[in-house]
DODREN-250715 format. One record per residue: residue number from 1; residue in one letter; x, y, z of N, C-alpha, C in turn. Coordinates in pm, whole numbers. Atoms other than C-alpha are relative to their C-alpha. Layout:
// residues N
    n  res    n_px    n_py    n_pz   ca_px   ca_py   ca_pz    c_px    c_py    c_pz
  NUM    a       X       Y       Z       X       Y       Z       X       Y       Z
...
//
This chain:
// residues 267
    n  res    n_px    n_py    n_pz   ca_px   ca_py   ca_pz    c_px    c_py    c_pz
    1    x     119      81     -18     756   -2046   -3312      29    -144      38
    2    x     -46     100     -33     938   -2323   -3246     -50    -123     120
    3    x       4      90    -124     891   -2379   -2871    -196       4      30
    4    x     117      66     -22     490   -2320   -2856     -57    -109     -93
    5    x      40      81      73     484   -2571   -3147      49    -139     100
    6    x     -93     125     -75     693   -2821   -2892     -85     -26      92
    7    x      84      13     -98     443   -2743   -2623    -172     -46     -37
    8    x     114      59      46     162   -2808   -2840       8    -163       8
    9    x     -20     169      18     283   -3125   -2917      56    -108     155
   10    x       0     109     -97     365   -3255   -2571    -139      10     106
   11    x     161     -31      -4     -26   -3095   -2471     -84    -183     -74
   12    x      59     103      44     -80   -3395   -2680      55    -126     -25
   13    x     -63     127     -33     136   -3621   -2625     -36     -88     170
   14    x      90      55    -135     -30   -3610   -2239     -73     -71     -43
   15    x     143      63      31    -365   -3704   -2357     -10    -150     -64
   16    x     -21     134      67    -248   -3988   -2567     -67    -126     130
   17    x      26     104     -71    -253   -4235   -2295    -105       6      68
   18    x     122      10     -25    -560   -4143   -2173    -126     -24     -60
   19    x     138      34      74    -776   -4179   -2436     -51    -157     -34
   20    x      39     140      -5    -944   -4533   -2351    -132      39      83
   21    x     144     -19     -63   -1299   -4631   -2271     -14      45     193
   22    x      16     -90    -148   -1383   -4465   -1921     -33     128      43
   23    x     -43    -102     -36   -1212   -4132   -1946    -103      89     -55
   24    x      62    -144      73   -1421   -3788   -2018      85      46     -65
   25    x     -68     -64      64   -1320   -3592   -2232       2     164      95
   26    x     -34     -80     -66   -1312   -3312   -1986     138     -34     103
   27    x    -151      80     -30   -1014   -3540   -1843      68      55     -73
   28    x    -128       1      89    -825   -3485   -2124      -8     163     -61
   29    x     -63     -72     -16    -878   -3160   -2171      56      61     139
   30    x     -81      -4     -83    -746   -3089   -1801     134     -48     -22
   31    x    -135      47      20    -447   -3271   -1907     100      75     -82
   32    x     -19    -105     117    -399   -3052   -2205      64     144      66
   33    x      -3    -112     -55    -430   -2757   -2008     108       6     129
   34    x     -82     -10    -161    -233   -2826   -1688     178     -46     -81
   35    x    -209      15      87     116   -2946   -1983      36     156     -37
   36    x     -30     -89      74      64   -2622   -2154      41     122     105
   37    x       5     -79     -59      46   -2392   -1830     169     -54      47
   38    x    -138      41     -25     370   -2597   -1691      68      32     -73
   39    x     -55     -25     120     547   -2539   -2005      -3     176      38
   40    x     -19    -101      11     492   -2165   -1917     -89     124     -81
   41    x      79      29     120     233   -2163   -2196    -159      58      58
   42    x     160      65      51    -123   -2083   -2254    -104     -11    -111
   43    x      96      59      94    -408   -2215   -2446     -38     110    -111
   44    x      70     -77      56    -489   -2008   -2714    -110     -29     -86
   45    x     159      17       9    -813   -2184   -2772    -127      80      48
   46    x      98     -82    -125    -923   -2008   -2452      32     155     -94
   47    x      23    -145      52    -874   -1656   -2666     -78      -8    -107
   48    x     109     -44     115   -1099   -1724   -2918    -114      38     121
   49    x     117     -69     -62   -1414   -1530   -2823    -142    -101       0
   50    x      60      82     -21   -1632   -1735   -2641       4    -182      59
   51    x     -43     208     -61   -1476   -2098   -2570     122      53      77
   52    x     -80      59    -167   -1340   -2188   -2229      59     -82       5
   53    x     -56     149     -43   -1166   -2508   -2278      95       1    -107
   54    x    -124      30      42    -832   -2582   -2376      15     -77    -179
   55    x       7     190     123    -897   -2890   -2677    -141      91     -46
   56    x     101       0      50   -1148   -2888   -2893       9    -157     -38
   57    x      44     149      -6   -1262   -3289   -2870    -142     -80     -57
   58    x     194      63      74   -1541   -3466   -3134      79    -151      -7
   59    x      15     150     -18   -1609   -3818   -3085     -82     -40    -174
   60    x      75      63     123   -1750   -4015   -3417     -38      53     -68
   61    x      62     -62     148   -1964   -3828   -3628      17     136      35
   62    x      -3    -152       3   -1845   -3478   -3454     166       3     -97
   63    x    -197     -11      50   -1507   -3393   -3683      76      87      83
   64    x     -87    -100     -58   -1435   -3067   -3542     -54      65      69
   65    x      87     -92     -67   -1490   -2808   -3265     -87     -91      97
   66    x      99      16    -125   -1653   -3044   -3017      70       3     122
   67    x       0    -109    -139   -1662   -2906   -2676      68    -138      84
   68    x      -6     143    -129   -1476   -3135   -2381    -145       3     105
   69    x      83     -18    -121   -1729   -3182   -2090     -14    -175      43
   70    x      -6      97     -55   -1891   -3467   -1932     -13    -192    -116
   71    x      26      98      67   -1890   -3690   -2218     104    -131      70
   72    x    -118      88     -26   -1717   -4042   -2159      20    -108     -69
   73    x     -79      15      70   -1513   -4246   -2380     -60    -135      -6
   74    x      81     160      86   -1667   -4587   -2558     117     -73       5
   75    x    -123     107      28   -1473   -4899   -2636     -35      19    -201
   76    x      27     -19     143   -1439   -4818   -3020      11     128     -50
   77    x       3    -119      91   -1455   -4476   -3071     106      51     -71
   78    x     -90     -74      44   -1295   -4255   -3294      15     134      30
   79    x      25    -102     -84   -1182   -3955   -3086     114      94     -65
   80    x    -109    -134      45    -982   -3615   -3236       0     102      85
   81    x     -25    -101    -118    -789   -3415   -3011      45     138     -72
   82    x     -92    -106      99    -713   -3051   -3161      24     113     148
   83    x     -36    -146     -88    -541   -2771   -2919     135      50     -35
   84    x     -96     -91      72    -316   -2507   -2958      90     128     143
   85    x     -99     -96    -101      -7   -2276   -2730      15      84     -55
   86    x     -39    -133      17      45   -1934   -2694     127      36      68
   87    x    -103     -24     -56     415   -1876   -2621      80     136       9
   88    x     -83    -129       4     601   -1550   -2593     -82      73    -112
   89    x      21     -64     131     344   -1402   -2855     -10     -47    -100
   90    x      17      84     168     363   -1699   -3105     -65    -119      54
   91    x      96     142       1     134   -1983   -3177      62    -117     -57
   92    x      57     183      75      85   -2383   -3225     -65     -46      45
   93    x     122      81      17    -189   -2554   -3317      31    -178     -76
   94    x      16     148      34    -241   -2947   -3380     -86     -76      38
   95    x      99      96       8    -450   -3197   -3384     -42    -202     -71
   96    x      17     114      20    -477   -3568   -3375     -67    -123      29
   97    x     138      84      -2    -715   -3866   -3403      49    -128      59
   98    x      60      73     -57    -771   -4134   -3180     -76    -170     -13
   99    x     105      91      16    -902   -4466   -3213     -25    -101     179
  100    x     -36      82    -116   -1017   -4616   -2873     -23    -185       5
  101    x     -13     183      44    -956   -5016   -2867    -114     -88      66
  102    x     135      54     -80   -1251   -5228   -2827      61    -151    -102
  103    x     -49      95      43   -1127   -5608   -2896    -164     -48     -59
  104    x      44      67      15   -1521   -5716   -2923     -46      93    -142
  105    x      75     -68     114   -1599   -5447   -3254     162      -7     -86
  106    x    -125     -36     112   -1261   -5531   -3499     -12      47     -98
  107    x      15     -30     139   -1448   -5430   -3831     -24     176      27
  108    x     -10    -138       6   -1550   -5095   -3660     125      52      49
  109    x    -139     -18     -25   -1201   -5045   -3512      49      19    -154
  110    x    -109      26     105   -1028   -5159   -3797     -54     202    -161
  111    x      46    -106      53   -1259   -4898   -4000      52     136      13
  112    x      20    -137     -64   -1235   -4619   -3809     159       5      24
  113    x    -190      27      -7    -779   -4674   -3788     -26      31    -139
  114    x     -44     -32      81    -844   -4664   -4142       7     132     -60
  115    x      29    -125      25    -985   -4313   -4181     101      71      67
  116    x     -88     -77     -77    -779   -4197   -3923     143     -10     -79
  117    x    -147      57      86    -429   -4373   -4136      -9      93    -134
  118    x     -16     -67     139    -583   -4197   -4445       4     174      25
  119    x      29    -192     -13    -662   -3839   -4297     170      48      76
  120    x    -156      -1     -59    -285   -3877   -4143      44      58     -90
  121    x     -73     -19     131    -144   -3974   -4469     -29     124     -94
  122    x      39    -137     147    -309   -3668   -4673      81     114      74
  123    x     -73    -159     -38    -189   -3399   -4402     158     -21     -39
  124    x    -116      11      12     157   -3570   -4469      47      39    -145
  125    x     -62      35     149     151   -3537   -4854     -45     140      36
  126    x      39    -158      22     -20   -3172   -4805     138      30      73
  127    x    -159     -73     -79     335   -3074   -4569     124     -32    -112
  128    x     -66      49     112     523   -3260   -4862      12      64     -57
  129    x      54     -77      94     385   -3057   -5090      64     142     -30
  130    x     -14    -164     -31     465   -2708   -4932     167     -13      -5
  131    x    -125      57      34     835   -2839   -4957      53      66    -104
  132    x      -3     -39     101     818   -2740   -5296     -69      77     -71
  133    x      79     -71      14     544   -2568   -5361      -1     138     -55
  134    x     -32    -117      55     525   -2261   -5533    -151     108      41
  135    x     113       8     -50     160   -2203   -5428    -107     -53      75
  136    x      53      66     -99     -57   -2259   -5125    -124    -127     -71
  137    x     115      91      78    -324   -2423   -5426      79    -138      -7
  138    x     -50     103      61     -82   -2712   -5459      -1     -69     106
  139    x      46     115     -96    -131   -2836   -5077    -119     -61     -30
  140    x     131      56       3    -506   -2876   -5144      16    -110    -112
  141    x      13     128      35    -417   -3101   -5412      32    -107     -21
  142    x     -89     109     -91    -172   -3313   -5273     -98     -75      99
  143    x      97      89    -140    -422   -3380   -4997    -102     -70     -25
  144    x     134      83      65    -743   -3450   -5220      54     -96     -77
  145    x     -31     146      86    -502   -3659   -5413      35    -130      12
  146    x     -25     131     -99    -375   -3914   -5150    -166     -14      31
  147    x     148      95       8    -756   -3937   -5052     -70     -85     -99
  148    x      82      42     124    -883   -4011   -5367      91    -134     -28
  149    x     -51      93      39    -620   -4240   -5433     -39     -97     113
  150    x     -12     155    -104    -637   -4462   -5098    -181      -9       3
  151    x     145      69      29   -1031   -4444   -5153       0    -102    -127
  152    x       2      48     112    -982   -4577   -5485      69    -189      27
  153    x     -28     127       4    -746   -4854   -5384     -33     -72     129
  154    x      24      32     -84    -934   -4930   -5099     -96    -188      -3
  155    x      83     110      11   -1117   -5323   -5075    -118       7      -6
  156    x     129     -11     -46   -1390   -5210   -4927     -68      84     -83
  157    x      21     -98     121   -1423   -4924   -5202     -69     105      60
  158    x      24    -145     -42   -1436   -4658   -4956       6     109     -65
  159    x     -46    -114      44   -1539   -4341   -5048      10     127     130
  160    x     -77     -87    -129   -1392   -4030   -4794     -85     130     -68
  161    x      19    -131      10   -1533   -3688   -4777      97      96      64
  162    x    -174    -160     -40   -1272   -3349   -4738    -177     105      57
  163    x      60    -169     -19   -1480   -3054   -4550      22      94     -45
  164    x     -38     -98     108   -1527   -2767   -4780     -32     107     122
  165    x      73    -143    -104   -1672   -2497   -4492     126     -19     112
  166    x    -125     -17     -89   -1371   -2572   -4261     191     -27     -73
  167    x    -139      41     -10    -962   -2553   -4340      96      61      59
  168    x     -85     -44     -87    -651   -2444   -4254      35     133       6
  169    x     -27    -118     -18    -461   -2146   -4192     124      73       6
  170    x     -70     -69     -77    -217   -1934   -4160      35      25     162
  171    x     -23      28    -128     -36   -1933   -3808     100     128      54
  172    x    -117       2     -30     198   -1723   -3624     -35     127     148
  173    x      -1     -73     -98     154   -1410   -3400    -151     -29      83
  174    x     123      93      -3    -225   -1513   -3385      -3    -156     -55
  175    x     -26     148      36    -326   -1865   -3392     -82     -19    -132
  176    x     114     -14     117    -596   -1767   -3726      62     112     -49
  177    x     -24    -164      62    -402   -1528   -3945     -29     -81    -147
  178    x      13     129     176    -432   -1615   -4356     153      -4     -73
  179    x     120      35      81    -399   -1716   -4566     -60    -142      17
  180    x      50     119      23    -682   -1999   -4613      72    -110     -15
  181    x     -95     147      42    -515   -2357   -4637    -125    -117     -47
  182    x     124     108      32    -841   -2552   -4834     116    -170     -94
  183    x     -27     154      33    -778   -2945   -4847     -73     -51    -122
  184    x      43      96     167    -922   -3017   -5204      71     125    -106
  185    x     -23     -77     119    -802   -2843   -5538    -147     145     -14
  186    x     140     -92      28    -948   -2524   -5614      71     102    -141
  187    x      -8     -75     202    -950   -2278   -5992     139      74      62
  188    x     -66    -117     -37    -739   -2029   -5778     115    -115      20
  189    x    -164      55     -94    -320   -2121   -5724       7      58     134
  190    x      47     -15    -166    -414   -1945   -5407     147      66      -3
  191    x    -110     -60      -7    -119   -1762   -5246     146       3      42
  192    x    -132      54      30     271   -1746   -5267      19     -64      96
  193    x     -46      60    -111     461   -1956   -5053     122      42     -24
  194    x    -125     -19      -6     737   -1817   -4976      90      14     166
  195    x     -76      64     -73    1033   -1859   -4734     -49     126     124
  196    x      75    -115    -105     902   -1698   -4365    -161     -16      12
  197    x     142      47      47     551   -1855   -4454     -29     -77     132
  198    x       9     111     -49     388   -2058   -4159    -154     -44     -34
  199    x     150      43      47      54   -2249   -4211      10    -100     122
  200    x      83      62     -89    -192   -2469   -3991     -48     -80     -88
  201    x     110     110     106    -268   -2758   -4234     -44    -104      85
  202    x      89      82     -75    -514   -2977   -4130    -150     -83     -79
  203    x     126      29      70    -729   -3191   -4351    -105     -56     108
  204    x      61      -6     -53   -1032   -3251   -4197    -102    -137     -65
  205    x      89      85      72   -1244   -3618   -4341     -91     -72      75
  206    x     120      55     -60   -1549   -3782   -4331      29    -182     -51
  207    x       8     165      25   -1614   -4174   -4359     -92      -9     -93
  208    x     195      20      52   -1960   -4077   -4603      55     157     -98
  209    x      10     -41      64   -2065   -3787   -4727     110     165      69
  210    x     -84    -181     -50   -1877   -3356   -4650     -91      58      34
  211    x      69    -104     -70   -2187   -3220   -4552      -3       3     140
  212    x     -60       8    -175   -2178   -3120   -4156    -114     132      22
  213    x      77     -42     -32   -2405   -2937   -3969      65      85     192
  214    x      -5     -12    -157   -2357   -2743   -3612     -62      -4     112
  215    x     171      -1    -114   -2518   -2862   -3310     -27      95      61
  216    x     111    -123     -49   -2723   -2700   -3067     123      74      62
  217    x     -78    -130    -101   -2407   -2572   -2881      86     101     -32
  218    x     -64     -79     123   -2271   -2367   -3170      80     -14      18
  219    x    -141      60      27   -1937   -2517   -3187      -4    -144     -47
  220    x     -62     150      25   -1937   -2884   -3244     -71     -41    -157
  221    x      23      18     145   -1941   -2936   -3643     -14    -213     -13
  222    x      31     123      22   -2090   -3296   -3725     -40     -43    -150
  223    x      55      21     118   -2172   -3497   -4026    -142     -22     -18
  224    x     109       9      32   -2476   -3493   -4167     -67     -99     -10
  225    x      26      92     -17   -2521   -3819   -4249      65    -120     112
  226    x     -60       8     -77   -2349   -3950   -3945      63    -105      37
  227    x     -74      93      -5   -2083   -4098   -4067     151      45      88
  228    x     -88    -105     -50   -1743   -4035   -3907     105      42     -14
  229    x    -130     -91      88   -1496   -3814   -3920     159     -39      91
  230    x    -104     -21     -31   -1132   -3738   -3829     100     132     -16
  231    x    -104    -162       1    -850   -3457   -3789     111     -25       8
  232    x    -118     -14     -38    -518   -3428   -3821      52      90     -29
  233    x     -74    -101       8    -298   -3139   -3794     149      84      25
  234    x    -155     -56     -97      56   -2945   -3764      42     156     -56
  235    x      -6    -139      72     186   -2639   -3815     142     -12     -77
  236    x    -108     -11      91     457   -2610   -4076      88     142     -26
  237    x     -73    -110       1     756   -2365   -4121      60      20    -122
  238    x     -95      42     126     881   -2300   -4504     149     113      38
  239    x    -130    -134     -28    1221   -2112   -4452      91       5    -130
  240    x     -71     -10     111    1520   -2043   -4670      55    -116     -18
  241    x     -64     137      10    1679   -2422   -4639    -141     -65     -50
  242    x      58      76      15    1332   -2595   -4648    -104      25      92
  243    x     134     -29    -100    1015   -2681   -4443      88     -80     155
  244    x     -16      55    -151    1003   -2778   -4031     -91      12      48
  245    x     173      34     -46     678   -2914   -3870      95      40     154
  246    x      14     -56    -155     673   -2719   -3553     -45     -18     109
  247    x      70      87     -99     452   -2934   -3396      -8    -146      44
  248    x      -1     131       6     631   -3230   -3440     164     -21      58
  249    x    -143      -3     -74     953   -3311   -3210     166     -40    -117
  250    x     -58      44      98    1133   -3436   -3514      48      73     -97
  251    x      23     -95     123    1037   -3172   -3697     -67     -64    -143
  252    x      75      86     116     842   -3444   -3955      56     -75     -43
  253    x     -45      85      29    1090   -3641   -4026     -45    -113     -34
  254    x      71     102      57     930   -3981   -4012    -100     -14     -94
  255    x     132      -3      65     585   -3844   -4110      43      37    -157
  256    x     -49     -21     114     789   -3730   -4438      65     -63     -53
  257    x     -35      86      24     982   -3977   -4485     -12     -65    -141
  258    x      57      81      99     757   -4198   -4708     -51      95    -133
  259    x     -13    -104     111     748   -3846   -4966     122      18     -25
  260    x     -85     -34      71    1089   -3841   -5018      37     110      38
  261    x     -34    -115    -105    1130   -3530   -4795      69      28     112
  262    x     -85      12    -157    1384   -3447   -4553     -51     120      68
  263    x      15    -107     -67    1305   -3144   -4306      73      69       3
  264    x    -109     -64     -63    1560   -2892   -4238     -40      64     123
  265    x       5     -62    -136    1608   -2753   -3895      23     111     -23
  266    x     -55    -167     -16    1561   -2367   -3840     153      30      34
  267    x     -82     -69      19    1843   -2172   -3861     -11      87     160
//
């Protein structure tokens, strides 16, 4: 799984530089789509039943699942890119958030960097987590526990919402196999983790409240009170040495780093 996790991640390493006020988001997914086909690759977004487009792209108050098309890109927004490669039979999925730079809005910038810095930091302590982990229940509360904490020591005395109706997943021959990967604590330890395990973690937060609603085009999940959200995502490998983010050229290194976590490289 290695190399469609590599192709995921340079799918989105295109888009990066495009995301500034101007661009559609039907831009960027073309960009998406035309790395992953080069690469040899394709989208296995386009195999879910029913969606045509490479990315799944929500602007501000959409978190997840919004559609590319003719939308086009603000000075300020907060934009999450999620897509995913189908390589020889194996998947990667990822997903990462956006802030586009608007010098004359710094408090909503600065805002909207911070949600995005905190919904980072949680997928990093949830991959941490699985490190050691003895049960998939112990990502979810690694992840609700860095939120809670950087809401807590926040100035502004932000409080963050986790989506309970969307999480992660299991990954590997399909890009949706299980088990579940839920981003808050739950009664259940949920199931083993053991070495040969891959997952799709991906906390999913709001700026307000977790309720979310789907618009009219039955895909694009929004908040209810419409505050906004963010995504970040990778796919993770636990093996017999340790874990390896598959969707990260490093393999997580940096992003693990600040846990005290080294990666090991597949075998």
């Amino acid at each position: 799984m290695i190399e469609p996790g590599l192709i995921t991640a340079a799918a989105l390493d295109a888009v990066r530089p495009l995301v500034r006020a101007g661009v559609t988001t039907a831009k960027l997914d073309a960009v998406a789509e035309r790395t992953i086909v080069e690469r040899g690759a394709e989208s296995n977004f386009k195999l879910v039943r029913g969606y045509r487009h490479t990315t799944c792209i929500s602007v501000n108050e959409q978190v997840v699942h919004g559609i590319p098309g003719s939308r086009v890109l603000q000075p300020g927004d907060i934009v999450s890119v999620d897509c995913g490669a189908q390589y020889q039979g194996w998947n990667g999925d990822s997903a990462v958030t956006f802030v586009v730079p608007d010098p004359s809005q710094p408090e909503t910038v600065a805002r909207r960097e911070e949600l995005s810095r905190v919904t980072e930091g949680s997928l990093w302590a949830g991959i941490a987590a699985m490190a050691t982990a003895t049960h998939i229940g112990e990502l979810g509360a690694a992840i609700e526990d860095y939120i809670e904490a950087q809401g807590a020591s926040a100035v502004s005395g932000a409080n963050y919402g986790i989506l309970r109706e969307y999480v992660g997943h299991g990954i590997g021959r399909r890009m949706h196999e299980s088990p579940s990967v839920f981003n808050y604590r739950t009664p259940d330890a949920g199931a083993e983790i053991r070495p040969g395990l891959a997952l799709a973690i991906e906390p999913m937060v709001t700026a307000g409240g977790e309720a979310t609603f789907v618009e009219d085009d039955d895909w694009t999940v929004s908040t209810t009170d419409g505050t906004d959200g963010a995504h970040w995502e990778h796919s993770v490998a636990r093996h017999e040495g340790g874990i390896w983010v598959l969707t990260a050229p490093d393999g997580g290194a940096e992003g693990l780093a600040p846990f005290g976590v080294t990666p090991v490289p597949l075998p």
